[in-house]
Backbone as CSV, one residue per row, in Angstrom:
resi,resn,N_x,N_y,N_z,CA_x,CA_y,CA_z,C_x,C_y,C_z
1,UNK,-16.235,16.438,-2.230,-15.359,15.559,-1.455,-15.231,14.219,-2.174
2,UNK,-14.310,13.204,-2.053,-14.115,11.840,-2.568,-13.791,11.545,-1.448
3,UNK,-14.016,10.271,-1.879,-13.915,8.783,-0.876,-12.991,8.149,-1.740
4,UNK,-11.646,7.811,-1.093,-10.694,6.399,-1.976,-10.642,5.270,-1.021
5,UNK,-10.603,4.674,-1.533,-10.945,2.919,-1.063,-9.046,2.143,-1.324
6,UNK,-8.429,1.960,-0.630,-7.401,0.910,-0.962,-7.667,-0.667,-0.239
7,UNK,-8.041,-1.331,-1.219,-8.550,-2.871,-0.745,-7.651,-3.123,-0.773
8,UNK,-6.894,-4.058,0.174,-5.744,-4.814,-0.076,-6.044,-6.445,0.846
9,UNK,-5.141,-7.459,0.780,-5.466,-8.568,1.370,-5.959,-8.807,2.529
10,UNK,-5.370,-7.551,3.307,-5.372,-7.831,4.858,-6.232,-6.698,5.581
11,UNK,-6.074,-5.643,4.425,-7.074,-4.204,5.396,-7.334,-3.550,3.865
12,UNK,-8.760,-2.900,4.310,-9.129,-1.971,3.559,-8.992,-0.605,4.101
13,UNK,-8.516,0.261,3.621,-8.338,2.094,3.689,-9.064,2.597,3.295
14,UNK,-10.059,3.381,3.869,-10.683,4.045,3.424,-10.253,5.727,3.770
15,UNK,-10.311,6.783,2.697,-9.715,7.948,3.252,-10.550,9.100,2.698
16,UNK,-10.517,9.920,3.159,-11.959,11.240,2.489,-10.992,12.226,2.326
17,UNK,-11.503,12.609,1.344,-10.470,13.963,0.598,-11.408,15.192,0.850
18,UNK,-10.661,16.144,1.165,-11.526,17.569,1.272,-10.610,18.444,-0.202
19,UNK,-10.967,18.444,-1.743,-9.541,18.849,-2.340,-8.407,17.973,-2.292
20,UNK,-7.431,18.395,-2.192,-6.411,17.097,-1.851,-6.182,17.159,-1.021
21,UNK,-6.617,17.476,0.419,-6.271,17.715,1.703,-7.353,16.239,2.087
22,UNK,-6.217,15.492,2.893,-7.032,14.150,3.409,-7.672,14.462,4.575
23,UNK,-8.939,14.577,4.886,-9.465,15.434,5.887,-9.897,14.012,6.923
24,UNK,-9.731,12.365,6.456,-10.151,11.676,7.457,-9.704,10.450,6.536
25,UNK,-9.303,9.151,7.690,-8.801,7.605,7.132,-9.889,7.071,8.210
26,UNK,-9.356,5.699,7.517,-10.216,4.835,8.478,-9.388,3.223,7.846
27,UNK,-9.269,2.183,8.725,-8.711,0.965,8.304,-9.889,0.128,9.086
28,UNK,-10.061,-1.014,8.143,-10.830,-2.097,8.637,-10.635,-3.434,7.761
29,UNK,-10.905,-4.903,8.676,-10.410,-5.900,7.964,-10.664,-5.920,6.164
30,UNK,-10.202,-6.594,5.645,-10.479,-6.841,3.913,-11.061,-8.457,4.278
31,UNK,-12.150,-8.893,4.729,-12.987,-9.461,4.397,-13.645,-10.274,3.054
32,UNK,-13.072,-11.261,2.440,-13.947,-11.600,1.159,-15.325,-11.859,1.225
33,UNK,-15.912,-11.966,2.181,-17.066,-12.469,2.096,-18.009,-11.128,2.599
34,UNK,-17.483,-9.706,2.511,-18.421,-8.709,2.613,-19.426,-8.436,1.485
35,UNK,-20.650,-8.054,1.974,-21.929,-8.299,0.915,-21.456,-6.595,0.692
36,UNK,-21.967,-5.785,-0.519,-22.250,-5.030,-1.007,-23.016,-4.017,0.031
37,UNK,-24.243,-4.491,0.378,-25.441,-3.684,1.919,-24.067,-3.689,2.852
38,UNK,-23.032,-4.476,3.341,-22.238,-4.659,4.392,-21.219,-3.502,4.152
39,UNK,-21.340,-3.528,2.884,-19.646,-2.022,2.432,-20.379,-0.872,2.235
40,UNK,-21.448,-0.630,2.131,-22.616,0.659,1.981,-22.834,1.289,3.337
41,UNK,-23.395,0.117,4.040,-23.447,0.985,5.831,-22.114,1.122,6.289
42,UNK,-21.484,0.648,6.034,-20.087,0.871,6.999,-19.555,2.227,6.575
43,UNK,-19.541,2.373,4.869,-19.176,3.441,4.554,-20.525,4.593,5.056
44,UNK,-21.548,4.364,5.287,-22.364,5.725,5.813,-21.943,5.908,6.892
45,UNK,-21.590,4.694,7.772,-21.096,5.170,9.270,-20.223,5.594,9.566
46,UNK,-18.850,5.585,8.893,-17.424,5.969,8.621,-18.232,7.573,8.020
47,UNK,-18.931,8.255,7.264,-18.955,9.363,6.880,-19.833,10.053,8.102
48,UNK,-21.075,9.687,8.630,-21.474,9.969,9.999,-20.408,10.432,10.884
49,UNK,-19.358,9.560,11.057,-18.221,9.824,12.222,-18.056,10.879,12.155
50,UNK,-17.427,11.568,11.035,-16.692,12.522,10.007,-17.619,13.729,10.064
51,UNK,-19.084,13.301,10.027,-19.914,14.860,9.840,-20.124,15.067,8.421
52,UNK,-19.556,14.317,7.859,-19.953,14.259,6.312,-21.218,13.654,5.429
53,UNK,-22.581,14.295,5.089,-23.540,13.844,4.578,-23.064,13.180,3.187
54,UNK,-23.612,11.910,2.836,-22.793,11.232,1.663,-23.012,12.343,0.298
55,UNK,-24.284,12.965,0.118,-24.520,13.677,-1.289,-23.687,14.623,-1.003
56,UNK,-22.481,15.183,-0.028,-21.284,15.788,-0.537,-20.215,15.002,-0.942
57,UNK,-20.257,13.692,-1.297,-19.163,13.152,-1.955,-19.392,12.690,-3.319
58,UNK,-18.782,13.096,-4.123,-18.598,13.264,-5.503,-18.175,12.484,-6.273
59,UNK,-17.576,11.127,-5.527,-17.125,10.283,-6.033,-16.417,9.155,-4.671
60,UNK,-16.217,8.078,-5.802,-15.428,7.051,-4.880,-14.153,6.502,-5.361
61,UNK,-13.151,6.246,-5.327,-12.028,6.264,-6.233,-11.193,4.527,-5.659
62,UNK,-11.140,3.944,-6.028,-10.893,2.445,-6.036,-9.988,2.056,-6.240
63,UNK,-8.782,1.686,-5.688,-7.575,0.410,-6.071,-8.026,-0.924,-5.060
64,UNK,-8.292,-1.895,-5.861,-8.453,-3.396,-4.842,-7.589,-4.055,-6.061
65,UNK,-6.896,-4.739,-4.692,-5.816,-6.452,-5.328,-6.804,-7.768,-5.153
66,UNK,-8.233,-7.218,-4.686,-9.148,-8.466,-4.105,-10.145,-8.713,-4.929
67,UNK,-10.346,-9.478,-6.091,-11.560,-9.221,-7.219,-11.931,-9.718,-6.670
68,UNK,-12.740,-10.660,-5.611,-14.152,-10.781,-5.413,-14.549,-9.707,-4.253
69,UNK,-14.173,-9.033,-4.128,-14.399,-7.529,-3.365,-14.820,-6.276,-4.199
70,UNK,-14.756,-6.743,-5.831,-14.852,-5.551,-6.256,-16.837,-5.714,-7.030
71,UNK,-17.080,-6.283,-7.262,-18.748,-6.273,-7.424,-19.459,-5.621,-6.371
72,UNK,-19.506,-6.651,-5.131,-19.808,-5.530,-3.657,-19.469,-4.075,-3.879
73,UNK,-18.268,-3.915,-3.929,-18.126,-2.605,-3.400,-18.378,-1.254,-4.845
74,UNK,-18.706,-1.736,-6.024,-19.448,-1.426,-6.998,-20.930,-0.933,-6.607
75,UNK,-21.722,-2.568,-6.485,-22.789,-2.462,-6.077,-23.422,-2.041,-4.954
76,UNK,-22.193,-2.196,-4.136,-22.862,-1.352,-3.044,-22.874,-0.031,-2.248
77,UNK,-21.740,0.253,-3.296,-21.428,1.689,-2.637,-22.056,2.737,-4.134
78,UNK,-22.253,2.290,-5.267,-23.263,3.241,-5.817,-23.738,3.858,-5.398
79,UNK,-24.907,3.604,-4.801,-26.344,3.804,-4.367,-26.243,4.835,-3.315
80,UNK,-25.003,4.917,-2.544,-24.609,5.717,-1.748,-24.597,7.446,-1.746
81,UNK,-23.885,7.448,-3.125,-23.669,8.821,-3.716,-24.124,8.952,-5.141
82,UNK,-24.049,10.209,-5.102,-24.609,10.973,-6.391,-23.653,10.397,-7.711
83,UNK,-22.376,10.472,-7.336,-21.041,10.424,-8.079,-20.914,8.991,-8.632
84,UNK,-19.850,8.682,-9.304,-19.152,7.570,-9.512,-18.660,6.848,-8.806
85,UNK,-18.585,5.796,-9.247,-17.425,4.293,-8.616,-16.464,4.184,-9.104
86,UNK,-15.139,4.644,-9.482,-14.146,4.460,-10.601,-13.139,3.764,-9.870
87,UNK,-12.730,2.400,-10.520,-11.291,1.384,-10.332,-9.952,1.778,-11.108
88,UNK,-9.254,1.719,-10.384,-7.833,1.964,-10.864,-7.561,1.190,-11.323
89,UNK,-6.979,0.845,-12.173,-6.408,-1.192,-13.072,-5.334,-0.794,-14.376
90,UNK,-5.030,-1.434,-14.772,-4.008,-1.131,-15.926,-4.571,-0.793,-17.077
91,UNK,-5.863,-0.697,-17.121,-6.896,-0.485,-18.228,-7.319,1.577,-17.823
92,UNK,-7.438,2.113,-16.448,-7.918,3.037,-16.317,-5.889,4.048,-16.141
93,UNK,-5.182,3.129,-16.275,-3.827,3.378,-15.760,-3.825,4.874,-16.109
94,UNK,-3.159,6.192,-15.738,-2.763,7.478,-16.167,-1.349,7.146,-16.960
95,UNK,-0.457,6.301,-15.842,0.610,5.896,-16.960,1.210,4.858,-17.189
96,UNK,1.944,4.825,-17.805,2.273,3.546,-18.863,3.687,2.415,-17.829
97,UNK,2.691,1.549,-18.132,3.547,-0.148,-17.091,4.294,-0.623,-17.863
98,UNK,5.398,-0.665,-18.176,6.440,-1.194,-19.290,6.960,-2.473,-18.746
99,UNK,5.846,-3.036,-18.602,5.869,-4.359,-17.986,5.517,-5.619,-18.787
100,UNK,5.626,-6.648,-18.845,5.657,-7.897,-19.971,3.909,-7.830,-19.661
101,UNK,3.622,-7.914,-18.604,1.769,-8.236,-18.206,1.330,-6.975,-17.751
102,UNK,0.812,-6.224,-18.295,0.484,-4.896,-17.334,-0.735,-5.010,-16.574
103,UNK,-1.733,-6.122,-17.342,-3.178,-6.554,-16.002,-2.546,-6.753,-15.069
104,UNK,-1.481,-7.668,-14.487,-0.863,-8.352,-13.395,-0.409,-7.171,-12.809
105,UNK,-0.362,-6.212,-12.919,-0.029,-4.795,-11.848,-1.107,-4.652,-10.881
106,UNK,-0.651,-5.070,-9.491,-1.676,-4.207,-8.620,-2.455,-2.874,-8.449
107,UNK,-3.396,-2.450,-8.544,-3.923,-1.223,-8.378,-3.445,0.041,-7.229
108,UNK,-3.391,-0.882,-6.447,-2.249,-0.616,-5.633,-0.782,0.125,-5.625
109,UNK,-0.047,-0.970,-6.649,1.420,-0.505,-7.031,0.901,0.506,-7.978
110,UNK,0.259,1.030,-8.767,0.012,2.348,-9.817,-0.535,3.157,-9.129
111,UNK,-0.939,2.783,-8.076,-1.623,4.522,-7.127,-0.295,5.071,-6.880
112,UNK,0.674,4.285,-5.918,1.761,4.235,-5.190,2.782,5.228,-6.277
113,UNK,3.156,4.895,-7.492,3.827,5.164,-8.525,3.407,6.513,-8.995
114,UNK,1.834,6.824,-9.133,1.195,7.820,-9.374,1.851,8.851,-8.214
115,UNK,1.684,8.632,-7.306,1.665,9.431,-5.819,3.269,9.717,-5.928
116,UNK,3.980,8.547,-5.853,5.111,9.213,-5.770,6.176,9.758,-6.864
117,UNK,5.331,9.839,-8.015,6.024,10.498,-9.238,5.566,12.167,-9.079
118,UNK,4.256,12.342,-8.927,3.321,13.204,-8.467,4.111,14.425,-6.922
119,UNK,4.924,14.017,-6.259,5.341,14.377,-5.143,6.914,14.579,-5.191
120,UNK,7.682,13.718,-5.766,8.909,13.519,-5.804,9.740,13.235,-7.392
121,UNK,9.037,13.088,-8.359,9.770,13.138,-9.135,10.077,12.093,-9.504
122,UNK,11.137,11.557,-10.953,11.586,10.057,-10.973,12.931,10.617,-11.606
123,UNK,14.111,9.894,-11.436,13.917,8.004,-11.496,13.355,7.897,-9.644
124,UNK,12.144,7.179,-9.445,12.450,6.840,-7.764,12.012,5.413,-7.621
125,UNK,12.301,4.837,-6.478,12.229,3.604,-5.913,10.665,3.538,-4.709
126,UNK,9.944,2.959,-5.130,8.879,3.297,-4.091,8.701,2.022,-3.194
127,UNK,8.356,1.852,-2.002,8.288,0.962,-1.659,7.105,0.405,-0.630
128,UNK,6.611,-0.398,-0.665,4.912,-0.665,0.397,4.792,-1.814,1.205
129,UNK,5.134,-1.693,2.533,5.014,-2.692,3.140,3.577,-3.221,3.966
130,UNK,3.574,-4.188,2.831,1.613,-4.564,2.994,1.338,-5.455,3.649
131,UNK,0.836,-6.611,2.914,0.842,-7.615,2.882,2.093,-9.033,2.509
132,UNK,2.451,-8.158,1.768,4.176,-8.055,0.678,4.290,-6.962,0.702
133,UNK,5.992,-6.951,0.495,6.789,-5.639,0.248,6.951,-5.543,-1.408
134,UNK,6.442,-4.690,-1.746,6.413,-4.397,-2.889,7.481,-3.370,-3.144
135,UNK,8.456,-3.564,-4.527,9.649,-2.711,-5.029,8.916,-2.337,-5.800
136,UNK,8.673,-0.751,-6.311,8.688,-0.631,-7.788,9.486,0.864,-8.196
137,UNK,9.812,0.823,-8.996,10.588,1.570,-9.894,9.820,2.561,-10.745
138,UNK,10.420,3.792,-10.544,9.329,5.040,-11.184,10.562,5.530,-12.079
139,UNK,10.304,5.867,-13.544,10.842,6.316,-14.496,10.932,7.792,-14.316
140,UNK,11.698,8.492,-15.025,12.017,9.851,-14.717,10.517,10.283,-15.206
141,UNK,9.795,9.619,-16.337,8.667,10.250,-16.943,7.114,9.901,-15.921
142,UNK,8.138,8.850,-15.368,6.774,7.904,-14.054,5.746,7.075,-14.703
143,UNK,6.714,6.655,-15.533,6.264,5.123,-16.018,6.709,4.466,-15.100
144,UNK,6.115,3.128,-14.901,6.258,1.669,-14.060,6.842,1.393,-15.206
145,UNK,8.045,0.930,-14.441,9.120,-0.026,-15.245,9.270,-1.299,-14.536
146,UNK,8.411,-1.484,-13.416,8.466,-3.146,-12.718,9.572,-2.974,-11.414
147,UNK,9.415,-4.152,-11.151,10.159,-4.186,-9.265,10.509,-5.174,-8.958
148,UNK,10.368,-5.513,-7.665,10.326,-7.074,-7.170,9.554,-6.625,-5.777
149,UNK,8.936,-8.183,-5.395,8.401,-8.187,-4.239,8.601,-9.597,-3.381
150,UNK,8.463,-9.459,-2.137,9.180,-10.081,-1.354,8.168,-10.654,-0.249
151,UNK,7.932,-11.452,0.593,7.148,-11.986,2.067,7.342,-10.814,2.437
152,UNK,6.092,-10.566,3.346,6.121,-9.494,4.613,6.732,-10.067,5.527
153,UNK,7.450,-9.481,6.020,7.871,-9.753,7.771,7.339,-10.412,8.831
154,UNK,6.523,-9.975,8.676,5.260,-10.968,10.122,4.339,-11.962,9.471
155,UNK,4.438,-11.697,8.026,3.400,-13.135,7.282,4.482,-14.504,7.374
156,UNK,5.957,-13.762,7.290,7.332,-14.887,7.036,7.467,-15.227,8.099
157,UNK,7.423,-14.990,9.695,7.811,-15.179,11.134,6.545,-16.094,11.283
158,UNK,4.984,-15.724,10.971,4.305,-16.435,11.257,4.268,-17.719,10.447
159,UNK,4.413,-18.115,9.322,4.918,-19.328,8.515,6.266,-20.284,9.270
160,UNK,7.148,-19.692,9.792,8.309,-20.300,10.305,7.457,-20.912,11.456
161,UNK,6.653,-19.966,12.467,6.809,-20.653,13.891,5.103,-21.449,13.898
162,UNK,4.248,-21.237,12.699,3.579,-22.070,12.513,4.128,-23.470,11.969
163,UNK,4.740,-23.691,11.751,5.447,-24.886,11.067,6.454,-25.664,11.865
164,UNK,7.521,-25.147,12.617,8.345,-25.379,13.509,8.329,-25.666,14.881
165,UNK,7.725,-26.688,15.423,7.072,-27.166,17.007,7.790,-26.780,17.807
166,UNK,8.747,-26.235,17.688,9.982,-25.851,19.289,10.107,-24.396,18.797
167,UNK,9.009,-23.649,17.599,9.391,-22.607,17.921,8.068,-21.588,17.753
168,UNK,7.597,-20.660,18.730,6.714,-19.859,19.092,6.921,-18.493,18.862
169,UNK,5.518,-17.837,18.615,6.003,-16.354,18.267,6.322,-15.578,18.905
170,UNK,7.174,-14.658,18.694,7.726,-13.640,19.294,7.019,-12.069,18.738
171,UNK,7.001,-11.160,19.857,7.337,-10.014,19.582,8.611,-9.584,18.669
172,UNK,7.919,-8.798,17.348,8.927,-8.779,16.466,9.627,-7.275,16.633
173,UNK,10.316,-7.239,17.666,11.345,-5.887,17.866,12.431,-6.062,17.863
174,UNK,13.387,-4.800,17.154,14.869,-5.245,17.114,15.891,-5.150,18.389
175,UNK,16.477,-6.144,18.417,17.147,-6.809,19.004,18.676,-5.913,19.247
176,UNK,19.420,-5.709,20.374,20.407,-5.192,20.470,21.854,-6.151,20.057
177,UNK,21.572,-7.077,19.993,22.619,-7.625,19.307,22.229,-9.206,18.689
178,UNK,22.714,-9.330,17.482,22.631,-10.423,16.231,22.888,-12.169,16.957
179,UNK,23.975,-11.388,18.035,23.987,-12.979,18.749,22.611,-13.137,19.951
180,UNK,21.599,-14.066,19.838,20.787,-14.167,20.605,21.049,-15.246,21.493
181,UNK,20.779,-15.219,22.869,20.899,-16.330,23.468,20.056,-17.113,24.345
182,UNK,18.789,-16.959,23.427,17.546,-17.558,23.917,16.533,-17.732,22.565
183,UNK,15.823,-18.575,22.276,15.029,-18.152,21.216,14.430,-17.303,20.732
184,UNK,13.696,-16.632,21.702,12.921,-15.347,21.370,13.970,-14.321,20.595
185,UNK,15.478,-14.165,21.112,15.903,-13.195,20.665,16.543,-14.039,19.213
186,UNK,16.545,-14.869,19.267,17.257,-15.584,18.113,16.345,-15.533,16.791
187,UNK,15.081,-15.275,16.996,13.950,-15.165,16.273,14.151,-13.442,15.934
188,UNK,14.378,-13.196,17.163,14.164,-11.482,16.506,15.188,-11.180,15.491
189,UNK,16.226,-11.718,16.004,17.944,-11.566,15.145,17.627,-12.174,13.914
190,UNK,16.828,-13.199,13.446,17.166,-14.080,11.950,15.955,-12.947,11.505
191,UNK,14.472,-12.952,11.994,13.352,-12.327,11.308,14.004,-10.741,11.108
192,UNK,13.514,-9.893,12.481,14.193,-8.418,12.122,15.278,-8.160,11.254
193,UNK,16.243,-8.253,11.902,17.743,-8.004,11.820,17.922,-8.569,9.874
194,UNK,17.358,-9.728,10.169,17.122,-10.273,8.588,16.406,-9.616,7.295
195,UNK,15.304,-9.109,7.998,14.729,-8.272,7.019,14.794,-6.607,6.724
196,UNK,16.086,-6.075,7.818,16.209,-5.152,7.501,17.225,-5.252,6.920
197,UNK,18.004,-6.345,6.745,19.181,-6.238,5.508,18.824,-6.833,4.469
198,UNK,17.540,-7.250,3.967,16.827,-7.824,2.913,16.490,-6.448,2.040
199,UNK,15.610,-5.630,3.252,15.180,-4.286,2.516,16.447,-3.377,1.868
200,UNK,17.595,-3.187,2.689,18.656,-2.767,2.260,19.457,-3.123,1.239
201,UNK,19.482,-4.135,1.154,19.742,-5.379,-0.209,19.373,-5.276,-1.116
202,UNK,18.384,-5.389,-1.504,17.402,-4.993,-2.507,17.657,-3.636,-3.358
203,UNK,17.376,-2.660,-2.178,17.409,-0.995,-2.467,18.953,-1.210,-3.133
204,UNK,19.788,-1.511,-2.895,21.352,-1.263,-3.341,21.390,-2.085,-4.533
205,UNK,20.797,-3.196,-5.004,20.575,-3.676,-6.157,19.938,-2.964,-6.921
206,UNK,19.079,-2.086,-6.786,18.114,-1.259,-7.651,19.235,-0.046,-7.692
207,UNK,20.214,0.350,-7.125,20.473,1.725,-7.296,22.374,0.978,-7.924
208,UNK,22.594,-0.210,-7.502,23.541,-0.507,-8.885,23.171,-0.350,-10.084
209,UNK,21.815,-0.923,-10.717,21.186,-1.135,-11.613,20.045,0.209,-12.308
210,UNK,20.260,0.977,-11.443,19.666,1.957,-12.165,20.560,3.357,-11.736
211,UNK,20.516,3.672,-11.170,21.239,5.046,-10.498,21.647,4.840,-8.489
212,UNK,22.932,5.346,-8.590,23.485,5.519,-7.184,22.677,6.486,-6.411
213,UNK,22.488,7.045,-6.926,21.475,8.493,-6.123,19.875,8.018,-6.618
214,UNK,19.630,6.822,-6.801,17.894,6.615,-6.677,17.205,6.484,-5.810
215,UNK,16.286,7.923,-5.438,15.644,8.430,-4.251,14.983,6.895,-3.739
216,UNK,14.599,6.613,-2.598,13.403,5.640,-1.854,12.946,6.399,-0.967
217,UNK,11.505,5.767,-1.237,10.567,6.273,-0.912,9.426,5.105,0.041
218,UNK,8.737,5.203,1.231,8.192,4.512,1.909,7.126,4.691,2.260
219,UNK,6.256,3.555,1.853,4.740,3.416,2.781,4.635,2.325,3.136
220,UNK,3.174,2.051,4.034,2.807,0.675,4.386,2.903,0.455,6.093
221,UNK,2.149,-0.634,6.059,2.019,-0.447,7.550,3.603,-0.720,8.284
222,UNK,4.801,-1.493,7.991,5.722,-1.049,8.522,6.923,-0.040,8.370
223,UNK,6.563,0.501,6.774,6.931,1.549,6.478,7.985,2.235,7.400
224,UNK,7.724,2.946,8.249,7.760,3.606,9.020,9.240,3.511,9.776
225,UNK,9.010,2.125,10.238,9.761,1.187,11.359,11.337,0.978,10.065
226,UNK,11.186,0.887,8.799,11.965,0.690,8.145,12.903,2.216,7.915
227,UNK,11.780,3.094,7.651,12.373,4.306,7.296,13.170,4.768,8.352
228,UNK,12.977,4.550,9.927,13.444,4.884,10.847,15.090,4.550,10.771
229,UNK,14.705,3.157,10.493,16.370,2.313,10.750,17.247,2.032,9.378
230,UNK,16.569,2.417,8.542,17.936,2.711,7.027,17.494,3.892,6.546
231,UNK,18.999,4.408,6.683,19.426,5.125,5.759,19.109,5.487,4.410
232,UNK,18.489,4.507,3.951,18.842,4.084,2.576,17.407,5.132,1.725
233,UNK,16.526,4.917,2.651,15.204,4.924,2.653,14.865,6.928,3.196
234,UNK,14.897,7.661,2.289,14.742,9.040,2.289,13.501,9.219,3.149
235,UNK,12.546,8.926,2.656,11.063,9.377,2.915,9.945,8.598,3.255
236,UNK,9.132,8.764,3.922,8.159,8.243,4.249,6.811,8.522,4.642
237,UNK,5.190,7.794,3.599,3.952,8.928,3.482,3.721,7.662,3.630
238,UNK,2.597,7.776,4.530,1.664,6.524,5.097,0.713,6.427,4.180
239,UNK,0.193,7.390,3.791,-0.893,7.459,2.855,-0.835,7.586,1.283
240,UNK,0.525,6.831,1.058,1.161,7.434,-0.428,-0.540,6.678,-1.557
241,UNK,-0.548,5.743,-1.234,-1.786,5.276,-1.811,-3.049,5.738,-2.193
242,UNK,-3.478,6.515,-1.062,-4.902,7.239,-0.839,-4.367,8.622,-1.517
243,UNK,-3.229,9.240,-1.633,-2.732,10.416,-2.405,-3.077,10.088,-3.746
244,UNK,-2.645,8.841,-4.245,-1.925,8.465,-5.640,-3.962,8.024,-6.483
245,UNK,-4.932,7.528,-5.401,-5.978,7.582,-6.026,-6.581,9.104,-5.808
246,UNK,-6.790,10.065,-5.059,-6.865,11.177,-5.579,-6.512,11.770,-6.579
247,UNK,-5.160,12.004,-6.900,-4.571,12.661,-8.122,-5.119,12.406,-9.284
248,UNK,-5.216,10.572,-9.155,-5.907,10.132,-10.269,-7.085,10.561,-10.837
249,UNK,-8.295,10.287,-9.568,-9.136,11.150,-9.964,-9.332,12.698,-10.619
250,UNK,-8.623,13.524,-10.226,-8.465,15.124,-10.239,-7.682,14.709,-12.019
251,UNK,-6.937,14.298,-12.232,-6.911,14.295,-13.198,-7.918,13.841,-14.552
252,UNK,-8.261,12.526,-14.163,-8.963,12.200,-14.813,-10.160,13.055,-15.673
253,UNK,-10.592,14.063,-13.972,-11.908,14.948,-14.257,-11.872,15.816,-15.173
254,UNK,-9.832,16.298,-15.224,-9.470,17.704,-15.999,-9.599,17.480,-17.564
């Protein structure tokens, strides 16, 4: 069995592979100040839940955007299992970032790329709504050829109405019509309504610029909510991440 870890700013993923069959997730805050002993028990108790004794896991498989998260979870999840600790980074990359900085690639965006070259093929458009919305672009061969990325949605609503004294947060649901006539809905109309023609925007710039028929593809925690309401946006795997560090591994081993 493996354990993949996706650290990201705001939550860590943890997901257990049975084969490539994801047999269990788990989300919990991303914490900088977790000790190593603090990411060791949590992960025995997360495998307890599960019924899983740790000396059946074979490994631990790693993408973090959080370097002072990654010593801890080195040091402390060793000791755990029999297996390895292995980080995903542009150094362990499977494939090639045709990017001006390829360190500056999230571990993250190359699971994502992995997973969805791995599943779907390229040229594709992948997309992760995290912390940031991350664009990236998968080559027919599934090279990273680079993206753009953008504010999250609820990190950008909370910046506005932290800042703005006459204006408070709202429930961020879409709105039946663009004209609002109260704040709350006027908030939903500029934030929502705004960022689903941001996401759409974008995608149609990438498919001027590369191909009219360039598949998109969706994860992330609002993922979902996006894929629902454009068109634009084919598919959607919550777990494209926790896929994309499996594969890695399985390959790696072959």
């Amino acid at each position: 069995m493996l354990l993949t870890y996706d650290v990201g700013n705001t939550n860590i993923v943890v997901g257990l592979f049975d084969g490539s069959s994801l047999a269990a997730h788990w989300r919990f805050a991303s914490d900088r100040n977790r000790t190593g002993d603090e990411l060791r028990l949590t992960t025995r108790s997360l495998l307890a839940e599960a019924g899983i004794a740790p000396t059946l896991v074979e490994g631990i498989a790693v993408a973090s955007v959080v370097p002072a998260l990654n010593t801890p979870l080195r040091q402390g999840l060793a000791p755990l299992i029999d297996g390895a600790v292995r980080f995903l980074n542009s150094d362990s990359s499977p494939i090639p970032l045709r990017v001006d900085q390829p360190t500056s690639v999230g571990a993250d965006r190359i699971a994502n790329c992995i997973a969805g070259h791995a599943l779907h093929g390229g040229p594709l458009l992948v997309l992760d709504f995290g912390t940031a919305i991350t664009f990236d672009l998968v080559a027919e061969n599934g090279a990273f050829l680079g993206g753009a990325i953008a504010p999250e949605m609820r990190l950008a609503a909370r910046a506005l109405t932290d800042t703005a004294a006459q204006l408070h947060s709202v429930e961020l649901t879409i709105p039946k019509s663009v004209v609002g006539k109260n704040t709350a809905r006027n908030l939903q109309a500029g934030i929502v309504l705004g960022y689903l023609d941001l996401v759409a925007g974008l995608i149609a710039r990438f498919r001027n610029e590369v191909a009219a028929d360039l598949p998109v593809l969706a994860t992330g925690g609002l993922g979902q909510l996006f894929h629902e309401q454009l068109d634009a946006i084919e598919h959607f795997d919550p777990f494209l991440t926790q896929k994309g560090l499996q594969i890695w591994w399985e390959a790696a081993d072959d």
